[in-house]
C-alpha positions in Angstrom: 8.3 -9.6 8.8 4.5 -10.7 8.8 3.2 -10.6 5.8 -1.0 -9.1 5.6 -3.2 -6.2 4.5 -3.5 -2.6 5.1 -5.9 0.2 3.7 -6.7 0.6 0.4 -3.7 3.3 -0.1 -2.6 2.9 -3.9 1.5 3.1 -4.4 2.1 5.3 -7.3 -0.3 6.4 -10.1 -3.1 4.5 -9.0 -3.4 2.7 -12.2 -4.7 -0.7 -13.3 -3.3 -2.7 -16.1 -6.7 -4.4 -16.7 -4.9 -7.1 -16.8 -2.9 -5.7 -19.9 1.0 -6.3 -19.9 2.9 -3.0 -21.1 5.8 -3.9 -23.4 7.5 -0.4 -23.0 10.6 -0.4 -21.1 9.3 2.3 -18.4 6.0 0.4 -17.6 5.0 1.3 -13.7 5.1 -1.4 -11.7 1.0 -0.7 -11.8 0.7 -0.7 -15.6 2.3 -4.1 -15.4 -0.1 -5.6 -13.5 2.1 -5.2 -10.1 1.4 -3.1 -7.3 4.1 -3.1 -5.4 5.6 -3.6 -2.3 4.5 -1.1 0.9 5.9 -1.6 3.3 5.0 -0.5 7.5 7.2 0.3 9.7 6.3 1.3 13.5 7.8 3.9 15.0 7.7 6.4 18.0 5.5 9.7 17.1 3.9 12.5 18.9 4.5 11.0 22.4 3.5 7.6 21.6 3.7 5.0 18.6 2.2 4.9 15.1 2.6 3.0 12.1 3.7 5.0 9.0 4.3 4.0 5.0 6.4 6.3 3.2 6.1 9.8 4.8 2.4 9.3 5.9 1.9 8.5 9.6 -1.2 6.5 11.1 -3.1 7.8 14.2 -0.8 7.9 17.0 -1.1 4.5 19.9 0.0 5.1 23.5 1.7 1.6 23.3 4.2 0.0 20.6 2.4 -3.3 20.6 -1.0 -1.3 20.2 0.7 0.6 16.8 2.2 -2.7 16.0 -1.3 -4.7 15.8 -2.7 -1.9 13.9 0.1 -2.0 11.7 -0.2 -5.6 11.0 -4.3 -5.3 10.5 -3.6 -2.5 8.1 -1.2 -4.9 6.0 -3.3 -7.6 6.0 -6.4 -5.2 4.7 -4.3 -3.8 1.4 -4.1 -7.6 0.3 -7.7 -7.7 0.3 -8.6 -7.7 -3.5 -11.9 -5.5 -4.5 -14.0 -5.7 -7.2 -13.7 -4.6 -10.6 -14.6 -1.1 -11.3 -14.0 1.3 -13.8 -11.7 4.1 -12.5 -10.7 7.6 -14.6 -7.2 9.1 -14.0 -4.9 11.7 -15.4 -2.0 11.0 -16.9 1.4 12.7 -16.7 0.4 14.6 -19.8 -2.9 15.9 -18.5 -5.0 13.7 -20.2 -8.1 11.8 -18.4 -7.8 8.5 -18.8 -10.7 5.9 -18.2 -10.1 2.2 -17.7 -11.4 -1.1 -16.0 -9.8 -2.1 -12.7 -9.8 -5.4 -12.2 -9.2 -5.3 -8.2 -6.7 -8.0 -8.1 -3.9 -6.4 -8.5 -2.7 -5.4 -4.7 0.2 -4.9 -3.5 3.0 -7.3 -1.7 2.6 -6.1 1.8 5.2 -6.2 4.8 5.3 -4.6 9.3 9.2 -3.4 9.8 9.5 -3.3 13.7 11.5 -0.6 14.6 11.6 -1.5 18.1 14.4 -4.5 19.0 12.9 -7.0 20.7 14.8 -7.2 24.3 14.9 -10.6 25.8 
């Protein structure tokens, strides 16, 4: 798998840690200070290829290497860290939340070919 970035897509709650470490036992993998892994895999859709993480599909490429380059682009800009920001959220209780971001904490990123390589 080649490892890079992708678009800023956040896996899960969106939330920053602020470089806090949770002690509770059900800590997100966010609240921890982790982001994750997302993972992209390439696949044929709507008559051609895309790239798609989770259930969300990219734009669709008339070629698998086109989808495939796009894919690996994408993974390589989600390692890109931002800048710190604050950011407001809602909890799973309702509340609003506000918080600082530091904009280091991205996520482990990863391309899953679908297509076997013939040769």
């Amino acid at each position: 798998m080649d490892r890079g970035a992708q678009p800023r897509w956040s896996g899960g709650s969106g939330r920053s840690s602020g470089g806090r470490s949770p002690t509770r036992s059900d800590a997100t993998p966010e609240e921890q200070g982790d982001a994750g892994k997302v993972t992209y895999r390439v696949v044929e859709h709507d008559g051609g290829w895309a790239y798609k993480v989770g259930d969300v599909f990219s734009e669709t490429f008339g070629t698998h290497d086109d989808a495939l380059k796009a894919a690996n682009a994408a993974a390589r800009a989600q390692q890109l860290a931002g800048e710190p920001e604050p950011i407001e959220y809602q909890d799973e209780s309702g509340t609003w939340r506000q918080e600082d971001a530091s904009g280091d904490d991205r996520p482990d990123t990863g391309v899953e070919d679908t297509e076997p390589r013939k040769g």
